[in-house]
C-alpha positions as CSV (number, residue, x, y, z in Angstrom):
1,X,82.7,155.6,91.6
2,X,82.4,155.1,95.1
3,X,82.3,150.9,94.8
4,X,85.2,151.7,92.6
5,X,87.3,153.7,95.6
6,X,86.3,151.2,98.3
7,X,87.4,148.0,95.9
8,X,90.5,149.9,96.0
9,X,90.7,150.6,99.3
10,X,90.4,146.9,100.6
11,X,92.8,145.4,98.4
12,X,95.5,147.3,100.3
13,X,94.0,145.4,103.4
14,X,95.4,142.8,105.9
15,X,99.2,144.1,105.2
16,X,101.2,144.4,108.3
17,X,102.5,147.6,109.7
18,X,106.1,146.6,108.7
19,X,105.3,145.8,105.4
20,X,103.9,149.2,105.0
21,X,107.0,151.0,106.6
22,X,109.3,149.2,104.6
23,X,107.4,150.7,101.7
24,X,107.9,154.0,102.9
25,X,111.7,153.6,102.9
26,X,111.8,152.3,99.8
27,X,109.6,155.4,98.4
28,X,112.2,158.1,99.6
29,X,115.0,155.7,98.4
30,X,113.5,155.4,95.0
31,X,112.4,159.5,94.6
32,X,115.9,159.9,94.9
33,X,116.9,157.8,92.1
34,X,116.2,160.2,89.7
35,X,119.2,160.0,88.2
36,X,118.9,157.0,86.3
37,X,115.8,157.5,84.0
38,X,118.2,160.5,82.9
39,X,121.5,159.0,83.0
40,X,121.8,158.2,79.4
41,X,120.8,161.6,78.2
42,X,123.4,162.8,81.2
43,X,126.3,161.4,79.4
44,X,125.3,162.2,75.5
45,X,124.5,165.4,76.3
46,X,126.2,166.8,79.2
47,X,129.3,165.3,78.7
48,X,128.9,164.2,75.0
49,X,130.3,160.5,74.9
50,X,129.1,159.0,72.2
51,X,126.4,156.3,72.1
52,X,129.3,153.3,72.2
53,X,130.9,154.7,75.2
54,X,127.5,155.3,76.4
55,X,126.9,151.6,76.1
56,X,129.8,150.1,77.3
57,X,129.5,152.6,81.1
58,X,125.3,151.2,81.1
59,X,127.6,147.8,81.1
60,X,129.8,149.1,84.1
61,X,126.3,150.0,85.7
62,X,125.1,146.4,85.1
63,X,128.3,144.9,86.2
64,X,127.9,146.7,89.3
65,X,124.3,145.7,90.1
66,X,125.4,141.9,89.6
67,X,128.1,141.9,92.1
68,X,125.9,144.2,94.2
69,X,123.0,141.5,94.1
70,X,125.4,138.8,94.7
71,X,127.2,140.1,97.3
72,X,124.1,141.3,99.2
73,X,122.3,138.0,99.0
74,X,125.8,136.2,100.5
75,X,125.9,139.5,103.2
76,X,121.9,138.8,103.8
77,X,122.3,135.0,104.7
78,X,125.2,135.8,106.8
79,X,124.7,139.4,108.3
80,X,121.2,139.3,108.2
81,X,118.9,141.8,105.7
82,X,118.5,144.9,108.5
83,X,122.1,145.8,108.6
84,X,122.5,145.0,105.2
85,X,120.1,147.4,104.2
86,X,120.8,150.1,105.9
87,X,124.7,150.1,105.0
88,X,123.4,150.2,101.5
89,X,121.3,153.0,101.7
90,X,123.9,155.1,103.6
91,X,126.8,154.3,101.9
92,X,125.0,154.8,98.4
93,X,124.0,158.5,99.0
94,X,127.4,159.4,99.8
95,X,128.3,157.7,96.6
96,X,125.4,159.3,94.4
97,X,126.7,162.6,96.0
98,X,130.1,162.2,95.2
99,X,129.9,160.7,91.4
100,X,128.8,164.2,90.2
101,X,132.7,165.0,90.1
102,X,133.7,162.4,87.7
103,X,133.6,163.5,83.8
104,X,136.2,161.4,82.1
105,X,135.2,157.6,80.7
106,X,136.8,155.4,82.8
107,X,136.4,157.2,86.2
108,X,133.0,157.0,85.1
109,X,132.9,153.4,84.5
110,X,134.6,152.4,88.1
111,X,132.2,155.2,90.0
112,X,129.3,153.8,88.2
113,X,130.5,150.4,89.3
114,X,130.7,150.8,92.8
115,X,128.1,153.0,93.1
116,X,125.9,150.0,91.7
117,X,127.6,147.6,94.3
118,X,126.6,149.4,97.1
119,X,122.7,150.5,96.0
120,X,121.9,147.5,94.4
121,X,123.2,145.2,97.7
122,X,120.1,146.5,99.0
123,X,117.7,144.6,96.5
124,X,118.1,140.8,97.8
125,X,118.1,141.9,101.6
126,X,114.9,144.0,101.4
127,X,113.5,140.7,99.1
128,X,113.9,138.5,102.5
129,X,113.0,141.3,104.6
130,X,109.3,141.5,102.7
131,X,108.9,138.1,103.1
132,X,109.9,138.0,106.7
133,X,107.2,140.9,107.6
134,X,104.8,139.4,105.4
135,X,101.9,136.4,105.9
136,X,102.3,134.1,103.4
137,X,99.2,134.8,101.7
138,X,99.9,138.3,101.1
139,X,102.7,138.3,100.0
140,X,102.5,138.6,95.9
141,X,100.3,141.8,97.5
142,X,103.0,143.1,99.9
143,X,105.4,143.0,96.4
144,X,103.1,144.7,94.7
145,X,103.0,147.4,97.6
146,X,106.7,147.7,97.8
147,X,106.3,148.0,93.8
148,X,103.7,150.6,93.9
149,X,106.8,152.6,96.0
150,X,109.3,152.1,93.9
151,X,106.8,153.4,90.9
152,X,105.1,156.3,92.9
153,X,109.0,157.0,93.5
154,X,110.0,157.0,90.1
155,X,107.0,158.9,88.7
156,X,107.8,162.0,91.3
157,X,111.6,161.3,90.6
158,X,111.6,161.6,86.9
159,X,109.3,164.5,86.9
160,X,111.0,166.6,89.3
161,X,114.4,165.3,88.2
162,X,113.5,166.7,84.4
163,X,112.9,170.2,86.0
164,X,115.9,170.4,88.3
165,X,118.4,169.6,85.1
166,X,116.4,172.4,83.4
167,X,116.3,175.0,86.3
168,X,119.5,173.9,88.3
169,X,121.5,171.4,86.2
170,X,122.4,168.0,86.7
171,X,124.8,169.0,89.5
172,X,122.1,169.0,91.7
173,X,120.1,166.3,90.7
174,X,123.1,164.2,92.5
175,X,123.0,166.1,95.6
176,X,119.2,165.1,96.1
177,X,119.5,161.6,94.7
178,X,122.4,161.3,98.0
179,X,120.7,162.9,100.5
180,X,117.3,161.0,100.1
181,X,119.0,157.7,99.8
182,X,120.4,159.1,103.8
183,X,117.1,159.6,104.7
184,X,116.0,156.5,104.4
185,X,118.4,154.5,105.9
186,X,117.7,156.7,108.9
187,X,114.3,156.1,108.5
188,X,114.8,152.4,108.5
189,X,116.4,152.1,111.7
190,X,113.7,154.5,113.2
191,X,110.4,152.7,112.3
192,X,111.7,148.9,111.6
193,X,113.6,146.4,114.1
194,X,114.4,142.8,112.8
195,X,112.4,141.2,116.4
196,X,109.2,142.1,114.5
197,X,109.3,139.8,111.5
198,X,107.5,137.1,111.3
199,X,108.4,133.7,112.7
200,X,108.6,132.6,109.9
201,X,112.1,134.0,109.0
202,X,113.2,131.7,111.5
203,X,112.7,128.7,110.0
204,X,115.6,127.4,108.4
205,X,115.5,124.3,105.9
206,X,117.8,121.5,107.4
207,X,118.8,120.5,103.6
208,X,118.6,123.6,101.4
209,X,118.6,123.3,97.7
210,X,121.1,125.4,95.8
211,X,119.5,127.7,93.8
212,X,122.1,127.2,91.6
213,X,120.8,123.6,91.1
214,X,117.4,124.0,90.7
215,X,116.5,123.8,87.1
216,X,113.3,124.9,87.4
217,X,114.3,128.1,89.2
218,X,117.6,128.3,86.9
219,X,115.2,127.9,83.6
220,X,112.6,130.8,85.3
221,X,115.8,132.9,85.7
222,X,116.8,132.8,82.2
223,X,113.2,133.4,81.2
224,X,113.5,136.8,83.6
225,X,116.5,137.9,82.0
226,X,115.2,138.0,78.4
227,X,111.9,140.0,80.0
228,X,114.7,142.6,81.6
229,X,116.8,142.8,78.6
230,X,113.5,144.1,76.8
231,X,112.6,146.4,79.9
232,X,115.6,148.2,80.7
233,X,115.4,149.9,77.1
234,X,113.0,152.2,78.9
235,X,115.9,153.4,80.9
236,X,118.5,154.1,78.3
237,X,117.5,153.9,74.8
238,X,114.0,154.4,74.8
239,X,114.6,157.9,76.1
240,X,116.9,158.4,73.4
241,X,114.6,157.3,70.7
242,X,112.1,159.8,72.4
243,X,114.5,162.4,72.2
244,X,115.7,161.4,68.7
245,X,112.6,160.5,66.8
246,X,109.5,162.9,68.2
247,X,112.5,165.4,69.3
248,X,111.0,165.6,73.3
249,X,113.1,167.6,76.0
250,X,113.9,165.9,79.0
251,X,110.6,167.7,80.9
252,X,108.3,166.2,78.4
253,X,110.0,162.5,78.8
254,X,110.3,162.9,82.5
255,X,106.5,163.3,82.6
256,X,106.0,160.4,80.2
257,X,108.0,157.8,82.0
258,X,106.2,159.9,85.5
259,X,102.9,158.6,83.4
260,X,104.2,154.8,84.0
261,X,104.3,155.2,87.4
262,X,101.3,156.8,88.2
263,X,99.3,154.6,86.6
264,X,101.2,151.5,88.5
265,X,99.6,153.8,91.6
266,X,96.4,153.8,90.7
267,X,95.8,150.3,89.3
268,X,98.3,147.9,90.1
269,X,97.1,146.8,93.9
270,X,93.0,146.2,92.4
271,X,94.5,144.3,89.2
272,X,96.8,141.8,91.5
273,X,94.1,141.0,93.6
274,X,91.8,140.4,90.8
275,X,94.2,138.2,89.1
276,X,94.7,136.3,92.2
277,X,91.6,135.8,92.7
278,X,91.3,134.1,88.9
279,X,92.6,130.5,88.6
280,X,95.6,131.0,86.5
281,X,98.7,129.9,87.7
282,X,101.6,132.7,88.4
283,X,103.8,131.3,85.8
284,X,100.9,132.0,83.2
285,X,100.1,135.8,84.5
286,X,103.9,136.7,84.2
287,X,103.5,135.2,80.5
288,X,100.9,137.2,79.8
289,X,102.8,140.6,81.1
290,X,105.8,139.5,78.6
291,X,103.6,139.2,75.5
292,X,102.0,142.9,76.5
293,X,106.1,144.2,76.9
294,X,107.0,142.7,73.8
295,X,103.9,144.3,72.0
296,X,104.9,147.7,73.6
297,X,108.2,147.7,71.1
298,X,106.5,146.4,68.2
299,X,103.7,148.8,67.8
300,X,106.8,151.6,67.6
301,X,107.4,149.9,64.0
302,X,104.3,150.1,62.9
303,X,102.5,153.3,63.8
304,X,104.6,156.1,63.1
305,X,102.4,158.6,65.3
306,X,103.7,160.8,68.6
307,X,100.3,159.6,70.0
308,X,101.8,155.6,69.7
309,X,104.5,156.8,72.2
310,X,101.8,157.1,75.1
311,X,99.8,153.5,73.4
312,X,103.5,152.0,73.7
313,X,104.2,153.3,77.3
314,X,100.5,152.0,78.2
315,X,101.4,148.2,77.4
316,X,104.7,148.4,78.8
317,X,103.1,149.3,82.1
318,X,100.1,146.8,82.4
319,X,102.7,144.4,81.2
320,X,104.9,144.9,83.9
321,X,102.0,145.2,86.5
322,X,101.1,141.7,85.5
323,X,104.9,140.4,85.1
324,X,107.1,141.6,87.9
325,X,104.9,141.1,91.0
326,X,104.1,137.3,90.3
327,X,107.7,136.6,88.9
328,X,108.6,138.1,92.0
329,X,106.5,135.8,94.4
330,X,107.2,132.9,92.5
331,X,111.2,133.4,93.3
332,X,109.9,134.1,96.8
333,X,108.2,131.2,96.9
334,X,110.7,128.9,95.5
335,X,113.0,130.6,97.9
336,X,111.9,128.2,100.5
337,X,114.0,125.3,99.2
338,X,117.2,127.1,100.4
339,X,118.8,129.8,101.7
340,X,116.6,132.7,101.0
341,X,119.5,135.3,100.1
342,X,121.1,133.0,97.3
343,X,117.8,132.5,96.0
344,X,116.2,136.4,96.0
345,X,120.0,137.4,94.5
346,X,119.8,135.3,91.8
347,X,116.0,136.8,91.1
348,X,117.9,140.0,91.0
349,X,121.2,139.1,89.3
350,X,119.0,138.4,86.5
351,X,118.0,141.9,86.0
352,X,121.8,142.8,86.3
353,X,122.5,140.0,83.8
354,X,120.1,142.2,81.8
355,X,121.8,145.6,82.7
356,X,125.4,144.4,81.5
357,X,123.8,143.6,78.2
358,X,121.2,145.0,77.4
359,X,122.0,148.9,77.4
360,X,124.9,148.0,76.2
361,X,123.7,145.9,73.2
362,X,120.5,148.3,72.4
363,X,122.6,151.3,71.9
364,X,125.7,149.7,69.6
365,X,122.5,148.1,67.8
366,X,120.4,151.7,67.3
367,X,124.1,152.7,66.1
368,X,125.1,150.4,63.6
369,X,121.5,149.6,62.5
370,X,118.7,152.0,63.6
371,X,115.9,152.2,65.7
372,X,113.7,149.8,63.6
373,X,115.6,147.1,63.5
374,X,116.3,147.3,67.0
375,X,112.7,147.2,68.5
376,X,112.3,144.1,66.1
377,X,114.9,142.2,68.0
378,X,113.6,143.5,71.3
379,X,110.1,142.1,69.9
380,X,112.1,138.6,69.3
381,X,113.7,138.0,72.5
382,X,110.3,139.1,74.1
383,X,108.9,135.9,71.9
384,X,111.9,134.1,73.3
385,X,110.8,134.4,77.2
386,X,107.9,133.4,76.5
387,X,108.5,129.8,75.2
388,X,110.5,129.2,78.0
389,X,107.8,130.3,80.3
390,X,105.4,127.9,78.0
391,X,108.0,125.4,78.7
392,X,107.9,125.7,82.9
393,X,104.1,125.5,82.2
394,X,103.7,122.6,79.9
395,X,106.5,120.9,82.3
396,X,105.3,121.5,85.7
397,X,101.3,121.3,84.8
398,X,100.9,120.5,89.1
399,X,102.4,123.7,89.7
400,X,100.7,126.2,91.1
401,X,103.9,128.6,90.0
């Protein structure tokens, strides 16, 4: 046990003090999104829009986050990522605060919109900040640091979210989401000052590539949307189906999706480094995180047990342990070509891409055809990413991405 504590002690070593502050920030920042896990069941229940309108404000939501992404990675290249973030974690708590007065559909849609502008401007900045704190050869680590946040975030959020709504109301659960997104901008311009990154985040390539140009990248992109498409269900209709199916109350699915993120705590810095330290390539790591999500949604066909639910969750989460922080480092990586805000947007527009339609699609499809039916599909374009993956691989056999 105590070989076991130390191995997972010194896989958080040789990080840099930045690295780890910028971790911090991002931990209050993502506590306080505890909004989102629940927002589906927010507007079914609360305000009772049906499953269609439900789906087409999860598309506002992803429309948002792809301007948001976009517009922070031009803001980033030109502004530079500290101001950018902290505008974005300011301005979005005010916005989290106020939304909580809007209960009609299209007010909805707009606030949703914006609000995702604003908070999701944030993503593409704090990509280039990470790699300007961060040495070069820790950096699929220091992702996987500012991804154990984001989870140990959303594992508190999600279980402390579930018993606000069902002490306090959901009223509430906006006022906290605001004021910890306030926090940590504050917090960011306490502990963290752009002089201290690296010197590398100087170096500026005399003939960038477009990102927009690079097939490779543009090919990876499209395989990361497909993967997103599959993993967003776990923030709008997979509660649903939880709630549907094995009839759970938002406590009991707060804790389950606080489950996810705890385990990402526990495991996911010791499992990185022992991955890196195998000779697979990135590129085949992230393949094998896709096959593990896809195999998440199809064992929800086939075992009809409340048990599977936990079996499901499980896969999901070693799958995305695997897939995220070495997609992530590869687009960091490739990043180097040109200018490093186009590059880290794009990375995160595909997760908006996914946003826009994959809420959107998942709940018109468990409407007109059922749950069933819908994690086969989700199973299918899981398959999907992964022969475009396999194609990168069988393409590029040099790479070391």
């Amino acid at each position: 046990m105590k070989k076991i504590f130390l191995n997972y002690i010194e896989s958080f070593k040789g990080l840099s003090k930045e690295v780890w502050w910028l971790a911090l920030i991002t931990l209050i920042n993502r506590a306080g999104t505890m909004v989102i896990p629940f927002l589906s069941l927010y507007l079914t229940q609360s305000l009772e829009f049906s499953l269609e309108n439900v789906g087409s404000i999860m598309t506002a939501f992803g429309l948002g986050s792809l301007v948001g992404n976009w517009l922070g990675g031009k803001l980033t290249d030109v502004l530079g990522y500290y101001k950018v973030m902290f505008a974005s974690l300011i301005l979005t708590g005010a916005a989290f605060i106020g939304i909580q007065h809007l209960d009609s559909f299209w007010p909805i849609c707009i606030g949703i919109f914006i609000l995702m502008v604003i908070a999701d401007a944030f993503r593409p900045a704090a990509f280039v900040a990470l790699s300007a704190y961060s040495k070069p050869k820790n950096k699929t680590r220091s992702v996987t640091l500012i991804r154990l946040a984001i989870n140990l975030g959303f594992s508190a959020g999600p279980a402390i979210g579930g018993l606000i709504i069902a002490t306090l109301g959901y009223d509430k659960l906006f006022w906290v989401d605001g004021t910890t997104c306030i926090l940590a901008g504050f917090l960011l311009i306490a502990v963290l000052h752009p002089k201290k990154a690296t010197i590398l985040s100087n170096i500026h390539n005399e003939n960038p590539t477009s990102a927009y140009k690079d097939y490779y990248y543009l090919t990876f992109i499209g395989a990361m949307i497909l993967l997103a498409f599959a993993f967003v269900q776990y923030f709008s209709t997979i509660p649903i189906y939880y709630s549907d199916v094995y009839s759970l109350n938002e406590s009991q699915i707060g804790l389950l999706l606080a489950g996810n993120g705890f385990l990402i705590f526990a495991i996911e810095m010791p499992l990185i480094k022992y991955l890196e330290n195998k000779k697979w390539s990135s590129l085949t790591n992230v393949i094998i995180g896709l096959v593990l999500i896809g195999l998440s949604f199809l064992i929800l066909n086939i075992i009809h047990w409340a048990g599977i639910l936990l079996i499901g969750m499980l896969l999901m989460t070693i799958g995305e342990m695997i897939a995220f922080p070495f997609s992530n480092a590869i687009a960091m990586d490739r990043a180097k070509r040109g200018k490093q805000g186009e590059y880290m947007a794009l990375y995160s527009m595909s997760f908006s891409i996914a946003h826009i339609f994959g809420h959107n699609s998942g709940m018109r499809s468990i409407a007109s055809f059922g749950y069933n039916t819908t994690w086969y599909v989700i199973s299918i374009i899981c398959i999907l990413g992964i022969l475009l993956l396999l194609h990168l691989k069988k393409t590029n056999k040099n790479s070391i991405i």
